[in-house]
LUMNU-561108 format. One record per residue (C-alpha): x, y negated, z negated; residue in three letters; residue number from 1. Coordinates in steps of 0.5 Angstrom, whole numbers, plus 500, padded with zeros to 3 digits. Each point is the difference from the previous one (the first is absolute). Last residue first. Layout:
BEGIN
+-----+-----+-----+--------+-------+
!   X !   Y !   Z ! koltor ! marke !
+-----+-----+-----+--------+-------+
!   X !   Y !   Z !    ALA !   NUM !
...
+-----+-----+-----+--------+-------+
//
This chain:
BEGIN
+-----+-----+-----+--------+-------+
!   X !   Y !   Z ! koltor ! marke !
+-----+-----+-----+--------+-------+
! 761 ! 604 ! 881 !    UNK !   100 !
! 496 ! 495 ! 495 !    UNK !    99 !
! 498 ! 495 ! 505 !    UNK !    98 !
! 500 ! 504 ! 507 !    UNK !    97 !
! 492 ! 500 ! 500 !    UNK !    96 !
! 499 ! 492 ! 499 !    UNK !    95 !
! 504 ! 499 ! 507 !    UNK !    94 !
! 507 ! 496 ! 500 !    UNK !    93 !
! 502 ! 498 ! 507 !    UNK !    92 !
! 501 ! 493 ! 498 !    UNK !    91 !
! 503 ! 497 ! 493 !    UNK !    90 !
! 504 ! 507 ! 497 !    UNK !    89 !
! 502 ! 502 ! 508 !    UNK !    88 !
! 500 ! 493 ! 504 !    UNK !    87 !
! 504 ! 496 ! 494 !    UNK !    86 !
! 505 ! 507 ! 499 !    UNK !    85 !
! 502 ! 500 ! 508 !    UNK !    84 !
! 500 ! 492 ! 500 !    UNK !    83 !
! 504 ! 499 ! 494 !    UNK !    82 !
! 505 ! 506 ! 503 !    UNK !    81 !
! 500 ! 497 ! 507 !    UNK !    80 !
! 501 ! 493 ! 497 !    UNK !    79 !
! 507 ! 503 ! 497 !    UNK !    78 !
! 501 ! 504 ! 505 !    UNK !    77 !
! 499 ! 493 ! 505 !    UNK !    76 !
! 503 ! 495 ! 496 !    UNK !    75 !
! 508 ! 503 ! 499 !    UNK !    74 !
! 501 ! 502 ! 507 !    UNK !    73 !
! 497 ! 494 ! 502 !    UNK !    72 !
! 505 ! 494 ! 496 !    UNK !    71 !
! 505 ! 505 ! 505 !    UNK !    70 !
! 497 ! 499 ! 506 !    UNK !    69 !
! 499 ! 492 ! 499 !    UNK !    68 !
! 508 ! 500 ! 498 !    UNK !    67 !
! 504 ! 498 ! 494 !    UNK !    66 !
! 498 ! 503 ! 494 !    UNK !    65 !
! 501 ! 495 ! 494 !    UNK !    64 !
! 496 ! 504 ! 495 !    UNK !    63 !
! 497 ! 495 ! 496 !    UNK !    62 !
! 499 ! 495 ! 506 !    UNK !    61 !
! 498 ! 504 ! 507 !    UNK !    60 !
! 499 ! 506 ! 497 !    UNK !    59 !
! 495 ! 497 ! 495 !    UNK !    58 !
! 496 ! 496 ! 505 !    UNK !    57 !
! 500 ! 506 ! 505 !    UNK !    56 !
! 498 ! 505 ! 493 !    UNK !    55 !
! 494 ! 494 ! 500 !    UNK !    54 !
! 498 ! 500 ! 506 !    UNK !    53 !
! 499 ! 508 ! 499 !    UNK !    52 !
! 497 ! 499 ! 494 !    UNK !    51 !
! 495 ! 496 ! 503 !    UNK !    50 !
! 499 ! 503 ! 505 !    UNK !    49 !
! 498 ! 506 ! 496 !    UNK !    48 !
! 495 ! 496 ! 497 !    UNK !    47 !
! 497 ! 498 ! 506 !    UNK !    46 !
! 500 ! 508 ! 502 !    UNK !    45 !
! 497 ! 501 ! 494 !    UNK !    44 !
! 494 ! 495 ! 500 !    UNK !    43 !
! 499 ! 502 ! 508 !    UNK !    42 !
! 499 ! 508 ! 498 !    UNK !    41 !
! 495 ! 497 ! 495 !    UNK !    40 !
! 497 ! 497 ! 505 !    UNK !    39 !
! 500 ! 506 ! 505 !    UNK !    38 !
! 497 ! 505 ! 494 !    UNK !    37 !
! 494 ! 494 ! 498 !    UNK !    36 !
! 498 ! 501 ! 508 !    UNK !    35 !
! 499 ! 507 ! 499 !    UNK !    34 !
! 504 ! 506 ! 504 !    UNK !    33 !
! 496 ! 506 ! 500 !    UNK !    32 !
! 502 ! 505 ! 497 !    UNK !    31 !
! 504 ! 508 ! 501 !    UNK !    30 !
! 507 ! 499 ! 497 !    UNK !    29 !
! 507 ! 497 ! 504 !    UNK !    28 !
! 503 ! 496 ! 495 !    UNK !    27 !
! 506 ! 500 ! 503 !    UNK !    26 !
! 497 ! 502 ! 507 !    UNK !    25 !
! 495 ! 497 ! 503 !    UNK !    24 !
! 498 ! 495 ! 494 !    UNK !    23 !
! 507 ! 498 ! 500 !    UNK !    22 !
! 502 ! 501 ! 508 !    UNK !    21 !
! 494 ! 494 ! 501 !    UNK !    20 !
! 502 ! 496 ! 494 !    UNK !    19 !
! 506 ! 500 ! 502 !    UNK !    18 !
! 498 ! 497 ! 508 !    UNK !    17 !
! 495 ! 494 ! 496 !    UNK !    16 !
! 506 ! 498 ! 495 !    UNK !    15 !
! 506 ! 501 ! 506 !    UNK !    14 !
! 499 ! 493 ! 504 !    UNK !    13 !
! 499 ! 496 ! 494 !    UNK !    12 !
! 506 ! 503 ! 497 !    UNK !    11 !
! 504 ! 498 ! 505 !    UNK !    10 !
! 497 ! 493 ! 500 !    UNK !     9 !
! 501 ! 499 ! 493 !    UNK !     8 !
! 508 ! 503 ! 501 !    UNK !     7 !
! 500 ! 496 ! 505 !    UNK !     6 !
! 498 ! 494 ! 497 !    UNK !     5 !
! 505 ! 501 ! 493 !    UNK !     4 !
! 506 ! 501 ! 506 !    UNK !     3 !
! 499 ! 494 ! 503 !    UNK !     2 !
! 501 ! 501 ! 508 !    UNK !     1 !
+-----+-----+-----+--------+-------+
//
């Protein structure tokens, strides 16, 4: 299977699961989850997708890695970092925390 789809399809499959362990666990507050906060969630994971398509891509024909695992290695931390800050400063963000 080609690398860029499976990378669509492997995100697809883990957006609704991470949004599931995020709001239970790594932004674990007391709230109700809102439709406004699930899209938002999609609007990261979309532009974490994004850079993690385009680390493969950079990989593959900049840095000369040879091997899909490896051209992995280099994406995922990176759109896990984009992800990680996109989700805490875009997403689970709440007006009373401002300031702290």
């Amino acid at each position: 299977m080609n690398k860029y789809v499976a990378q669509v399809i492997s995100y697809a499959c883990g957006v609704l699961n991470s949004y599931l362990f995020n709001t239970l666990w790594t932004f674990k507050k007391e709230r109700r989850r809102t439709a406004k906060e699930f899209f938002l969630f999609v609007c990261v994971n979309v532009v974490s997708l994004g850079v993690s398509l385009g680390m493969l891509y950079v990989a593959e024909h900049y840095l000369h890695v040879e091997g899909k695992l490896l051209q992995k290695l280099i994406a995922t931390p990176v759109a896990m970092v984009v992800n990680f800050f996109g989700n805490k400063r875009f997403v689970f963000t709440h007006e009373d925390n401002k300031g702290e």
